[in-house]
KENU-778192 format. One record per atom (N, C-alpha, C, O): residue number from 0; chain; atom name; x, y, z. Coordinates in nm, 2 decimals, padded with zeros to 4 digits. Layout:
N
{NUM; "A"; "CA"; {X; Y; Z}}
...
END
This chain:
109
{0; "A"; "N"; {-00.86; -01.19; 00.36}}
{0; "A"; "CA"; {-00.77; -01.23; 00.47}}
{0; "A"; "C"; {-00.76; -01.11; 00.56}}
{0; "A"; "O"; {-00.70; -01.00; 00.53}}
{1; "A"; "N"; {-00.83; -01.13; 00.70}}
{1; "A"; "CA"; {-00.79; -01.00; 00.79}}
{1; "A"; "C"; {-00.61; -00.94; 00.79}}
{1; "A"; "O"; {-00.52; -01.01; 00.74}}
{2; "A"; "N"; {-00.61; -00.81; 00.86}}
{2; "A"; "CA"; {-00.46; -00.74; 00.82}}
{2; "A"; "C"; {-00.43; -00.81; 00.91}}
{2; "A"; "O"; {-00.52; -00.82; 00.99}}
{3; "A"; "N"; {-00.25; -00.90; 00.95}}
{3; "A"; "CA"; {-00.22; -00.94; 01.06}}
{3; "A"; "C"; {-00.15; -00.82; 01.15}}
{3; "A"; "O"; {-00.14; -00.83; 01.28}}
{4; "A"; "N"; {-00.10; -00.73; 01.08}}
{4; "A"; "CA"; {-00.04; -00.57; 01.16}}
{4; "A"; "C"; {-00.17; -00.53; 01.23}}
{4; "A"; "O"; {-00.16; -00.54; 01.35}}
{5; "A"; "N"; {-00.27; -00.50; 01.19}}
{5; "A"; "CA"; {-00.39; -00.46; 01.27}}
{5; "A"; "C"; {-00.43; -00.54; 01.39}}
{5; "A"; "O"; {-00.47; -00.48; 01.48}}
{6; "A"; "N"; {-00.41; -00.68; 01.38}}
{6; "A"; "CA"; {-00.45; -00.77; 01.45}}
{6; "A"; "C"; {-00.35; -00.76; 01.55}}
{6; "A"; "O"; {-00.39; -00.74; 01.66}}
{7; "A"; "N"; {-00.23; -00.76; 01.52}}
{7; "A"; "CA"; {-00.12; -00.70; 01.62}}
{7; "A"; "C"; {-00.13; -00.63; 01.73}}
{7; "A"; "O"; {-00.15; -00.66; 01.84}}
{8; "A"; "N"; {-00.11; -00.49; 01.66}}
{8; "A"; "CA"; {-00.13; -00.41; 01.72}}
{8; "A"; "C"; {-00.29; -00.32; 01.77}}
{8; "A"; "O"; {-00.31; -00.20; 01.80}}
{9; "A"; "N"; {-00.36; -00.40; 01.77}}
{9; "A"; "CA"; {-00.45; -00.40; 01.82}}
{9; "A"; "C"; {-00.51; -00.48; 01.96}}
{9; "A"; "O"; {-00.59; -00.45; 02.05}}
{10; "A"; "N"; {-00.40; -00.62; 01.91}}
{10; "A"; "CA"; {-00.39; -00.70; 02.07}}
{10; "A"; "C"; {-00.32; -00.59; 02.18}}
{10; "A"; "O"; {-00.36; -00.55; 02.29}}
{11; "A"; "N"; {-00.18; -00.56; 02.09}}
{11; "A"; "CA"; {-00.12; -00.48; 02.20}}
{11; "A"; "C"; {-00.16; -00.34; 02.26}}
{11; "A"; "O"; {-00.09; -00.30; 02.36}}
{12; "A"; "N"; {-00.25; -00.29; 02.23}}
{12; "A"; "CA"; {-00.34; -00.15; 02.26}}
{12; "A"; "C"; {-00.42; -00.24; 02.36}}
{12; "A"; "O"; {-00.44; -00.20; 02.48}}
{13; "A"; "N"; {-00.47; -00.35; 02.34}}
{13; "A"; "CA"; {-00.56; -00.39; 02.42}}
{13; "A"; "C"; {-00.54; -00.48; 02.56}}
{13; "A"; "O"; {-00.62; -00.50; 02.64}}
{14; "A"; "N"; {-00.44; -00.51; 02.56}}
{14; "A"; "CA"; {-00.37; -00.55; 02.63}}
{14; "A"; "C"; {-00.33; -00.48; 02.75}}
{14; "A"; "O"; {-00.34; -00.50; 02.88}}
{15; "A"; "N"; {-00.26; -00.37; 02.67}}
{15; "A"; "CA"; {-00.16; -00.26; 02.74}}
{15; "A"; "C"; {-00.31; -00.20; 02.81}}
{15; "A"; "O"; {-00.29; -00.18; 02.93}}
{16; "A"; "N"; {-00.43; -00.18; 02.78}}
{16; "A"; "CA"; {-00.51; -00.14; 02.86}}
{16; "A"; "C"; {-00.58; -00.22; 02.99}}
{16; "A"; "O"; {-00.60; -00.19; 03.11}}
{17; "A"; "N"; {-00.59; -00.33; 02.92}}
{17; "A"; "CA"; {-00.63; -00.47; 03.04}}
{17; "A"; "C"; {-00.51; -00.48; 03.17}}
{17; "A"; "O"; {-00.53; -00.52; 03.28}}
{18; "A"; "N"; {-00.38; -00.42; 03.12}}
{18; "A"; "CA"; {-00.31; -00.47; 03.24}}
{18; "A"; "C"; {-00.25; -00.35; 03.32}}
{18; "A"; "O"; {-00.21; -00.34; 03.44}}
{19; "A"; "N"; {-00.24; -00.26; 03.22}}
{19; "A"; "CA"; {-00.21; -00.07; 03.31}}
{19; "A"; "C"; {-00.32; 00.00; 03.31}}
{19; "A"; "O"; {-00.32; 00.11; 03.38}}
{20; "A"; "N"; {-00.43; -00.05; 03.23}}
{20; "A"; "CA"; {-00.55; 00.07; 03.25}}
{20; "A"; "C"; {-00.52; 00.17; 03.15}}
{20; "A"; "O"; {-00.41; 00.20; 03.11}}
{21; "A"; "N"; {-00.66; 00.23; 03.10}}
{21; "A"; "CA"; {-00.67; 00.30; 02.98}}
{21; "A"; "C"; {-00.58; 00.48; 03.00}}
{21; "A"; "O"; {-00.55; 00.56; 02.92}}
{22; "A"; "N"; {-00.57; 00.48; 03.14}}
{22; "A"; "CA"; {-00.55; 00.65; 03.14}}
{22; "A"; "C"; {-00.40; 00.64; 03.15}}
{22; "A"; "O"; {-00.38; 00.72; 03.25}}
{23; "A"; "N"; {-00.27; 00.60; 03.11}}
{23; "A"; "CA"; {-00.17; 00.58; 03.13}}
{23; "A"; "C"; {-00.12; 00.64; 02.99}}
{23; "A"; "O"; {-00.20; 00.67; 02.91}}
{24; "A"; "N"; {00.06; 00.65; 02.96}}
{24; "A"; "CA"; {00.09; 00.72; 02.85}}
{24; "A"; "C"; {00.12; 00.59; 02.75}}
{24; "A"; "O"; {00.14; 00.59; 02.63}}
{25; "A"; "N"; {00.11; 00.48; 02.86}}
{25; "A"; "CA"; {00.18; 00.35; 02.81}}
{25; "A"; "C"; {00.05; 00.31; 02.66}}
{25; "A"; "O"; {00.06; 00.29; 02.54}}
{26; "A"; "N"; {-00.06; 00.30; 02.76}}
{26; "A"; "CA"; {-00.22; 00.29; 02.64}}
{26; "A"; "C"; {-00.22; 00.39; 02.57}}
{26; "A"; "O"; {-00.31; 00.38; 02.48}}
{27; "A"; "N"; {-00.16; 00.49; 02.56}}
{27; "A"; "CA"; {-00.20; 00.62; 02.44}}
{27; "A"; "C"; {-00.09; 00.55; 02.37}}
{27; "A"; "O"; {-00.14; 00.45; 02.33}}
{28; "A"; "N"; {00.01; 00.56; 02.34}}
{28; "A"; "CA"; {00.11; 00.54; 02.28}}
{28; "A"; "C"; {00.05; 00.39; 02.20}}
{28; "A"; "O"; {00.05; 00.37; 02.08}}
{29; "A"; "N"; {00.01; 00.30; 02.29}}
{29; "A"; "CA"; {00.00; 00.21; 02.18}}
{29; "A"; "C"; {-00.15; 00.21; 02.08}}
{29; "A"; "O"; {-00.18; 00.17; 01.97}}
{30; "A"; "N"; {-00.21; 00.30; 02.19}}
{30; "A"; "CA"; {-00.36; 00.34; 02.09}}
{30; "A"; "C"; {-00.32; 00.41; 01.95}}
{30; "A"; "O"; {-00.33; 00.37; 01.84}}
{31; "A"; "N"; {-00.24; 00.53; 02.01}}
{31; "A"; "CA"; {-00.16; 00.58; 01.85}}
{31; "A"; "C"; {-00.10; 00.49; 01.75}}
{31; "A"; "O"; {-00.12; 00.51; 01.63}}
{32; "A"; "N"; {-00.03; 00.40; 01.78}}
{32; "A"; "CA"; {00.06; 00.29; 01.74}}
{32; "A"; "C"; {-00.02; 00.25; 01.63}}
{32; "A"; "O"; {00.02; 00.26; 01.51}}
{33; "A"; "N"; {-00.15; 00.18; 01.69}}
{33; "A"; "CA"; {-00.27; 00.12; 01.63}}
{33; "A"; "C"; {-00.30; 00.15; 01.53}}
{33; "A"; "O"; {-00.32; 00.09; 01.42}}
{34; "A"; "N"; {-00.32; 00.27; 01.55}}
{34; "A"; "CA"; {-00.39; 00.34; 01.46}}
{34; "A"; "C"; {-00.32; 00.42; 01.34}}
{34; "A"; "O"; {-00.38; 00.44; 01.23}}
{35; "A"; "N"; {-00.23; 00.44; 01.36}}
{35; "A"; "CA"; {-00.17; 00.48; 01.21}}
{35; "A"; "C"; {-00.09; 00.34; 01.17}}
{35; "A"; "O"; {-00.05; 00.35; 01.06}}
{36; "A"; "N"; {-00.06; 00.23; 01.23}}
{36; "A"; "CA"; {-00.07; 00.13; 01.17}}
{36; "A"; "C"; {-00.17; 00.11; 01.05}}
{36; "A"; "O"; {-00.14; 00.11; 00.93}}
{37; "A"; "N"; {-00.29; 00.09; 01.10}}
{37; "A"; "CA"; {-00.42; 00.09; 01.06}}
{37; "A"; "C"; {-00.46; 00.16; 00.94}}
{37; "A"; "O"; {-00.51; 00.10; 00.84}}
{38; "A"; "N"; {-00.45; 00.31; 00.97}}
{38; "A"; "CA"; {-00.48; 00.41; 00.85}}
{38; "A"; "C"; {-00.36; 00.38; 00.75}}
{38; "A"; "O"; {-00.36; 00.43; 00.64}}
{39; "A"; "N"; {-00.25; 00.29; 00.79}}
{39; "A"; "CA"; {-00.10; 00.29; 00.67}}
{39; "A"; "C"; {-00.20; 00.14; 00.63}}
{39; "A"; "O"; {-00.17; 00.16; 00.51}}
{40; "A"; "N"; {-00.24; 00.06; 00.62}}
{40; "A"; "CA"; {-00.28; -00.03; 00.59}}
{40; "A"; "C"; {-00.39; 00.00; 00.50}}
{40; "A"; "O"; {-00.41; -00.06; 00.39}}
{41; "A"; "N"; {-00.45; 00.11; 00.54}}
{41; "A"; "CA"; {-00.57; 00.09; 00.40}}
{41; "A"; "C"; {-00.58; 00.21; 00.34}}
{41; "A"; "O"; {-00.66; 00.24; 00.25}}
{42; "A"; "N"; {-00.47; 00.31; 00.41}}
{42; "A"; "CA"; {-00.48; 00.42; 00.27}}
{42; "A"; "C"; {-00.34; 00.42; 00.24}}
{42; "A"; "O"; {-00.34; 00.36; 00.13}}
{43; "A"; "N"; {-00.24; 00.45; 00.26}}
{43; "A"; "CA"; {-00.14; 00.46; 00.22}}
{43; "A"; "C"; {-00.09; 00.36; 00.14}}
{43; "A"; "O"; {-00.07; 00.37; 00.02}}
{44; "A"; "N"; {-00.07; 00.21; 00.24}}
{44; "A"; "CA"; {-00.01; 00.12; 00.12}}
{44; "A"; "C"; {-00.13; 00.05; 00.02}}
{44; "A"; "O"; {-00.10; -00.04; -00.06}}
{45; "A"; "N"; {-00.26; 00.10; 00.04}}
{45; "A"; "CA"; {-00.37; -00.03; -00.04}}
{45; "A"; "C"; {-00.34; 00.11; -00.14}}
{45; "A"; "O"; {-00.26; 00.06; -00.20}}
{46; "A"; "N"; {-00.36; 00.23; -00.18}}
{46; "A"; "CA"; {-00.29; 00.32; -00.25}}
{46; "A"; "C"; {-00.22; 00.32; -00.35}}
{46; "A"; "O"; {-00.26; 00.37; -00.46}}
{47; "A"; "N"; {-00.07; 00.26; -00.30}}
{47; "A"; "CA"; {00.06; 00.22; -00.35}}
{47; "A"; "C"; {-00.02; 00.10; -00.42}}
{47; "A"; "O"; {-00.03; 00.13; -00.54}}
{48; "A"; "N"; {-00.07; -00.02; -00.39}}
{48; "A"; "CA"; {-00.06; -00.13; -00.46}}
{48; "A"; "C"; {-00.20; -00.09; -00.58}}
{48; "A"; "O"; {-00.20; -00.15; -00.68}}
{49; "A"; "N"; {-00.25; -00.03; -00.57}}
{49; "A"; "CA"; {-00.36; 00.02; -00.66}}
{49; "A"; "C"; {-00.25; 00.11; -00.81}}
{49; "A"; "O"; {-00.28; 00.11; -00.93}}
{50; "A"; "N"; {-00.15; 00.17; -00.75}}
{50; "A"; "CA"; {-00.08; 00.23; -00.84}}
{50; "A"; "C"; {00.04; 00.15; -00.94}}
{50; "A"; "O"; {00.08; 00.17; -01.05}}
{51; "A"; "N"; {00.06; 00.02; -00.83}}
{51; "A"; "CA"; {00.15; -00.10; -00.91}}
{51; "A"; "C"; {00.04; -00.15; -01.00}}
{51; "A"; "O"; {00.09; -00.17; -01.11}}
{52; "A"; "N"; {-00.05; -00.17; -00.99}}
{52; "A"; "CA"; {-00.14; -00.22; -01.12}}
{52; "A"; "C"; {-00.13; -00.14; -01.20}}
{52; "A"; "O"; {-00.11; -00.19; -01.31}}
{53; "A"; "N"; {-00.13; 00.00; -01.22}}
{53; "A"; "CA"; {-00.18; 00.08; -01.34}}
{53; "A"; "C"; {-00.01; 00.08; -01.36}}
{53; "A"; "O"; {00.00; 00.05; -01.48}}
{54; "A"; "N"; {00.10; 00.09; -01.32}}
{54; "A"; "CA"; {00.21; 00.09; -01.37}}
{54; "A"; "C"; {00.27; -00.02; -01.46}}
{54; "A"; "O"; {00.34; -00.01; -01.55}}
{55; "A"; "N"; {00.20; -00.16; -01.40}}
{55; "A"; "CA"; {00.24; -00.29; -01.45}}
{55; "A"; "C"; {00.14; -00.28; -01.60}}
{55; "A"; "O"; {00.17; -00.35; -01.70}}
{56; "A"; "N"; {00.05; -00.21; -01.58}}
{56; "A"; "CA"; {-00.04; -00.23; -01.73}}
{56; "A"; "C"; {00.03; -00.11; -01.81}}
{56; "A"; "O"; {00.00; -00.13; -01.93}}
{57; "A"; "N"; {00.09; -00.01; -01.78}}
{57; "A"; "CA"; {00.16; 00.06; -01.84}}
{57; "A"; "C"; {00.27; 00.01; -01.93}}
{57; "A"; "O"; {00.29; 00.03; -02.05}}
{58; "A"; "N"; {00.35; -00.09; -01.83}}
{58; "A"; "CA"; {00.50; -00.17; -01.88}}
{58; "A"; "C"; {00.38; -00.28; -01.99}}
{58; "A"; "O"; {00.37; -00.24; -02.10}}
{59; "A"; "N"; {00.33; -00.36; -01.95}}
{59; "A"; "CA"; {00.22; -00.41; -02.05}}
{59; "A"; "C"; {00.23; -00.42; -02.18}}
{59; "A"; "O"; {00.28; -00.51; -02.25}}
{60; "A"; "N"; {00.16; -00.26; -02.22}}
{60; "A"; "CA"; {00.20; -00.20; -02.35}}
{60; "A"; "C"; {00.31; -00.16; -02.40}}
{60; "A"; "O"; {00.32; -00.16; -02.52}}
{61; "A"; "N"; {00.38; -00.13; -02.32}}
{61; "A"; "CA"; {00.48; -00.08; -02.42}}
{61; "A"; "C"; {00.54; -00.19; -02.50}}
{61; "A"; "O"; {00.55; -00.31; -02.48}}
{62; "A"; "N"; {00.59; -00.09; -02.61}}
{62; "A"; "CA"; {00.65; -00.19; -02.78}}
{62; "A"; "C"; {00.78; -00.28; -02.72}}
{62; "A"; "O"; {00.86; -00.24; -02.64}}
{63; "A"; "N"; {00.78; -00.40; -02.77}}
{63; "A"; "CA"; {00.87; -00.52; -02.76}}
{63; "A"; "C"; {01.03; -00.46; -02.76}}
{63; "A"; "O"; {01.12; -00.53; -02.70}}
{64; "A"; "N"; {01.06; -00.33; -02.84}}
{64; "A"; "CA"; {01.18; -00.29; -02.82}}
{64; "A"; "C"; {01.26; -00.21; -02.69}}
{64; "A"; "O"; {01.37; -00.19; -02.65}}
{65; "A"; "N"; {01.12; -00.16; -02.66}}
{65; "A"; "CA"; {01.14; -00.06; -02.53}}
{65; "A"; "C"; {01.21; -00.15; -02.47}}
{65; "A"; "O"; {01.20; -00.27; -02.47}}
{66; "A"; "N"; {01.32; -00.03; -02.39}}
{66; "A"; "CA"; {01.38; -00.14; -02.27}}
{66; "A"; "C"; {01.35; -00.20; -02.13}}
{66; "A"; "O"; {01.41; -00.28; -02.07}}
{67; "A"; "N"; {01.24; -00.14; -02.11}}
{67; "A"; "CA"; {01.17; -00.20; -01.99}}
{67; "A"; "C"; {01.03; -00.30; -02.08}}
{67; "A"; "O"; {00.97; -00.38; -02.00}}
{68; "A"; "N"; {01.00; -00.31; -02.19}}
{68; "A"; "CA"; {00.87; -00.42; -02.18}}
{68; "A"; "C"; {00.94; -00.57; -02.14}}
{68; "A"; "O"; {00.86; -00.67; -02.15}}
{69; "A"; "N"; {01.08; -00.60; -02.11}}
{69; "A"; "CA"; {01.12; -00.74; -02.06}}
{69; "A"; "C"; {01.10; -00.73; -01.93}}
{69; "A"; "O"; {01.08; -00.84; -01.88}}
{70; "A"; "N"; {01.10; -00.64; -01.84}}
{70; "A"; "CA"; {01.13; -00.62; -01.69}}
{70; "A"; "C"; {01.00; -00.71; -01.64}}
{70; "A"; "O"; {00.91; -00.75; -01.71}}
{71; "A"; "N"; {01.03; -00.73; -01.50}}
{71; "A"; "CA"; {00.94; -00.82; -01.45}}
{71; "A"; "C"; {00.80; -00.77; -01.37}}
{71; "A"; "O"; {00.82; -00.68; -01.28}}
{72; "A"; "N"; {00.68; -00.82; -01.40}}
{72; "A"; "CA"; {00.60; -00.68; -01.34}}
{72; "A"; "C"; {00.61; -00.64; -01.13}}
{72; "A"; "O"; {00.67; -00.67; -01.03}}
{73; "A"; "N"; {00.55; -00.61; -01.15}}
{73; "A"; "CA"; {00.59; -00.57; -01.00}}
{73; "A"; "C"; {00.46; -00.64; -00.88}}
{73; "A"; "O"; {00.35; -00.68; -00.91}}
{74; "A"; "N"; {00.52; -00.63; -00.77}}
{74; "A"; "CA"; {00.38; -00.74; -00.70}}
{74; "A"; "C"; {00.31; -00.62; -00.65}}
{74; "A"; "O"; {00.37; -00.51; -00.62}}
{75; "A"; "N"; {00.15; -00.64; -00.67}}
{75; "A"; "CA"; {00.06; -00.58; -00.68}}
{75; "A"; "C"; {-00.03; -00.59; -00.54}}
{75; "A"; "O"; {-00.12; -00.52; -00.51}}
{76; "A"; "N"; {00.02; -00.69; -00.47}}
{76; "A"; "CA"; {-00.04; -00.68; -00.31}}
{76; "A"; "C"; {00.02; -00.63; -00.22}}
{76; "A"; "O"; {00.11; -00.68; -00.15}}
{77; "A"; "N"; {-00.05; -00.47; -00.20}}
{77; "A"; "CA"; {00.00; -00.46; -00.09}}
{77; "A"; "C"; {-00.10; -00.38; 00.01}}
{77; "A"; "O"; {-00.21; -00.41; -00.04}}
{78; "A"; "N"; {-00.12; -00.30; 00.12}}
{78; "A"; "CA"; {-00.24; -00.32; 00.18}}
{78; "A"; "C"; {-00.34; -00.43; 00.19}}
{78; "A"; "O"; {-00.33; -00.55; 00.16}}
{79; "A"; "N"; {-00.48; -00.34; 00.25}}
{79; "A"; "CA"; {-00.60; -00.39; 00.30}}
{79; "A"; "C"; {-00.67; -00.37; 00.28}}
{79; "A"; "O"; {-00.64; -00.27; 00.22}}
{80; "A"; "N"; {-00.80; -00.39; 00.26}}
{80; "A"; "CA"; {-00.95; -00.30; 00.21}}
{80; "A"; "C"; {-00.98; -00.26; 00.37}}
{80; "A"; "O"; {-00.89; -00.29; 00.45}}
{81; "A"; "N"; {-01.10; -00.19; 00.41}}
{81; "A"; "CA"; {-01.16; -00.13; 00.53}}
{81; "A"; "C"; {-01.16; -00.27; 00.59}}
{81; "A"; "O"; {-01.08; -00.31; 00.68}}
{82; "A"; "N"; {-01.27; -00.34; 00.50}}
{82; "A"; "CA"; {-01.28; -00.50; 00.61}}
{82; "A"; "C"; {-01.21; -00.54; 00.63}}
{82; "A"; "O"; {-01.22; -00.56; 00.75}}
{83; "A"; "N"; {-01.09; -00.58; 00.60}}
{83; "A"; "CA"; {-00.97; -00.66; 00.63}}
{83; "A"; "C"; {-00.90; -00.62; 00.70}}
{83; "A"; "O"; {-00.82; -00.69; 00.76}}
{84; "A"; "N"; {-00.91; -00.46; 00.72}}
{84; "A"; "CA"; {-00.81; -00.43; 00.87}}
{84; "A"; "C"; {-00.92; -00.45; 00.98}}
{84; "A"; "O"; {-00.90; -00.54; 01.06}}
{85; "A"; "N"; {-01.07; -00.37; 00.99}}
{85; "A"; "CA"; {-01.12; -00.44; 01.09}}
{85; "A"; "C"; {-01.18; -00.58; 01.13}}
{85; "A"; "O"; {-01.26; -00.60; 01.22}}
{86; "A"; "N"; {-01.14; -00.63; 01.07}}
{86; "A"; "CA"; {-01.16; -00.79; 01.11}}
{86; "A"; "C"; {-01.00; -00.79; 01.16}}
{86; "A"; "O"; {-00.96; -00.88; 01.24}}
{87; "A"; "N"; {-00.93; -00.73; 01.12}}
{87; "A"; "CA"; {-00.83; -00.78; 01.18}}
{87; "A"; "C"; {-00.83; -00.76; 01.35}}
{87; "A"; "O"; {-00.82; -00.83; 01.45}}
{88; "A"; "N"; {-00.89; -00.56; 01.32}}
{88; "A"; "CA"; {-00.90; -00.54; 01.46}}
{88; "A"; "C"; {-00.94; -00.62; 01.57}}
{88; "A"; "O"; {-00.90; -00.63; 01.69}}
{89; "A"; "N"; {-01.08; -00.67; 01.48}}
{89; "A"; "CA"; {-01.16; -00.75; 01.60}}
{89; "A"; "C"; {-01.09; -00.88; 01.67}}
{89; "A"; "O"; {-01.08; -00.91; 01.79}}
{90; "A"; "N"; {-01.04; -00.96; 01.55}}
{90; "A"; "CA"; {-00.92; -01.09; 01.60}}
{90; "A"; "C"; {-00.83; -01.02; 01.72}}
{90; "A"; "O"; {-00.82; -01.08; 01.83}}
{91; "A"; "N"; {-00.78; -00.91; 01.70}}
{91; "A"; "CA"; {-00.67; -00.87; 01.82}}
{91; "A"; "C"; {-00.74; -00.83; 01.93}}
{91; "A"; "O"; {-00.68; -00.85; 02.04}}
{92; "A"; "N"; {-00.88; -00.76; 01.94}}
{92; "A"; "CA"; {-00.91; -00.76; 02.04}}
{92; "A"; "C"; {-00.98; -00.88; 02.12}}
{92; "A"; "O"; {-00.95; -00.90; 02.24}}
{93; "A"; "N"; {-01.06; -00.98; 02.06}}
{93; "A"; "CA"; {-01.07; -01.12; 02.08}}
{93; "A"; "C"; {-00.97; -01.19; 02.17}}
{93; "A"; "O"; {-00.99; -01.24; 02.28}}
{94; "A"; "N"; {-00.84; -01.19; 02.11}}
{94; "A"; "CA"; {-00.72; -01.27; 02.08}}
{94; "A"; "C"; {-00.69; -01.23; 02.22}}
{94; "A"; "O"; {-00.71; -01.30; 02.32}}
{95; "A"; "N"; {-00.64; -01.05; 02.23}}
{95; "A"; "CA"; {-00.58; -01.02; 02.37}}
{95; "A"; "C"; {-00.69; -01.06; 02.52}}
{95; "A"; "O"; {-00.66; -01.11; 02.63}}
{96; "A"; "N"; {-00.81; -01.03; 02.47}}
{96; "A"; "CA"; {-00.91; -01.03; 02.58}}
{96; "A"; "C"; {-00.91; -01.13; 02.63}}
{96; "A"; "O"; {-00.90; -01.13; 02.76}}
{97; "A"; "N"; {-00.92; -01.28; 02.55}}
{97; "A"; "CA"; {-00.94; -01.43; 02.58}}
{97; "A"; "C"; {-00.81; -01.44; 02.65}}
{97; "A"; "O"; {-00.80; -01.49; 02.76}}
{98; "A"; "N"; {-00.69; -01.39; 02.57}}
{98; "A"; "CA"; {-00.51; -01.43; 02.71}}
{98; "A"; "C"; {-00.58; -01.41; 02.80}}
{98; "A"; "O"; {-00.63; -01.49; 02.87}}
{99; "A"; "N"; {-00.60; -01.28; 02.80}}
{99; "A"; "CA"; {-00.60; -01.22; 02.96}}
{99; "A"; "C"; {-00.72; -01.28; 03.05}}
{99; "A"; "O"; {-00.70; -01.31; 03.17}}
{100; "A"; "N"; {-00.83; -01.29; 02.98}}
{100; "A"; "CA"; {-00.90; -01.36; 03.06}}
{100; "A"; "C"; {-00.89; -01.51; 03.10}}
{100; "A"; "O"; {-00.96; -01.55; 03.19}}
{101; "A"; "N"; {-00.82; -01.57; 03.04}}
{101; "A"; "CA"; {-00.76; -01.71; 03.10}}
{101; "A"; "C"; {-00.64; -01.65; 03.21}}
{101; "A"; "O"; {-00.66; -01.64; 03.33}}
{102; "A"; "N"; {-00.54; -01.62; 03.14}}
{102; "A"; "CA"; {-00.43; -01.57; 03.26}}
{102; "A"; "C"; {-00.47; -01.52; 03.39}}
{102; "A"; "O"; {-00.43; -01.56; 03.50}}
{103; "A"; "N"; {-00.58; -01.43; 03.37}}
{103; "A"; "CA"; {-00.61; -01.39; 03.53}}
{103; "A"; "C"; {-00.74; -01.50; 03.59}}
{103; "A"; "O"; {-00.78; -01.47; 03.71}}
{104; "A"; "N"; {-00.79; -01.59; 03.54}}
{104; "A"; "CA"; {-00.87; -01.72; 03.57}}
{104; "A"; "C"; {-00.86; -01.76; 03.71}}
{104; "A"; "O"; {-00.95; -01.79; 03.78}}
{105; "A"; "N"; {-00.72; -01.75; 03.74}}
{105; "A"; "CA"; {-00.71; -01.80; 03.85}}
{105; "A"; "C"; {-00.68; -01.75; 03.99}}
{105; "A"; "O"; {-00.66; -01.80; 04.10}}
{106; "A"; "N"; {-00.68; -01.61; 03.94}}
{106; "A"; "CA"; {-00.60; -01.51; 04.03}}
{106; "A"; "C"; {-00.71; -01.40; 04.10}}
{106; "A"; "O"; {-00.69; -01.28; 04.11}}
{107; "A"; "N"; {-00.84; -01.49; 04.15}}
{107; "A"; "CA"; {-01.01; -01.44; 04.18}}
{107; "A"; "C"; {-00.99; -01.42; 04.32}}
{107; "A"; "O"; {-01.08; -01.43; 04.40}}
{108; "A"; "N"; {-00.81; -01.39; 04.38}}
{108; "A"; "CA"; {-00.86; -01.41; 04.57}}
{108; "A"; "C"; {-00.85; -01.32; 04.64}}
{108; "A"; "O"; {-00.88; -01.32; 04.76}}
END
């Protein structure tokens, strides 16, 4: 499943460049935006949910008296793999390019 935050914010970087132009603070700001979106999507939280598995197989084991082996395990999806945020990317740049290039379709005078 592509990341839909990537796909997001990736329309919006691309966007923001299609309609103010790439040299503005407005396109940096959302280039940055993008991008540590991006990098929080496949290292930070794909990370975190890599660590809910080894915690959840921890509670797993433990003996039937312990007070946490009743607890409920914890949800284990979170992040993206590499592919899944860039396919996302690519969807948002697709996604923005196609608006824009319909929107401005008509406006050739």
């Amino acid at each position: 499943m592509p990341s839909s935050h990537s796909a997001t914010v990736t329309a919006l970087a691309v966007a923001v460049g299609l309609q103010d132009g790439i040299g503005g603070s407005t396109f940096a700001t959302a280039l940055i935006l993008a991008t540590i979106v991006m990098y929080d999507a496949t290292g930070v939280r794909l990370q975190a949910g890599r660590q809910v598995e080894v915690l959840n197989q921890i509670v797993y084991g433990l003996p039937a008296e312990h007070p946490l082996a009743e607890s409920s395990p914890l949800g284990e999806l979170l992040g993206h793999t590499p592919p899944q945020v860039i396919t996302g990317g690519l969807l948002g740049i697709m996604t923005s390019t196609i608006i824009y290039l319909i929107s401005h379709s008509g406006n050739n005078t």
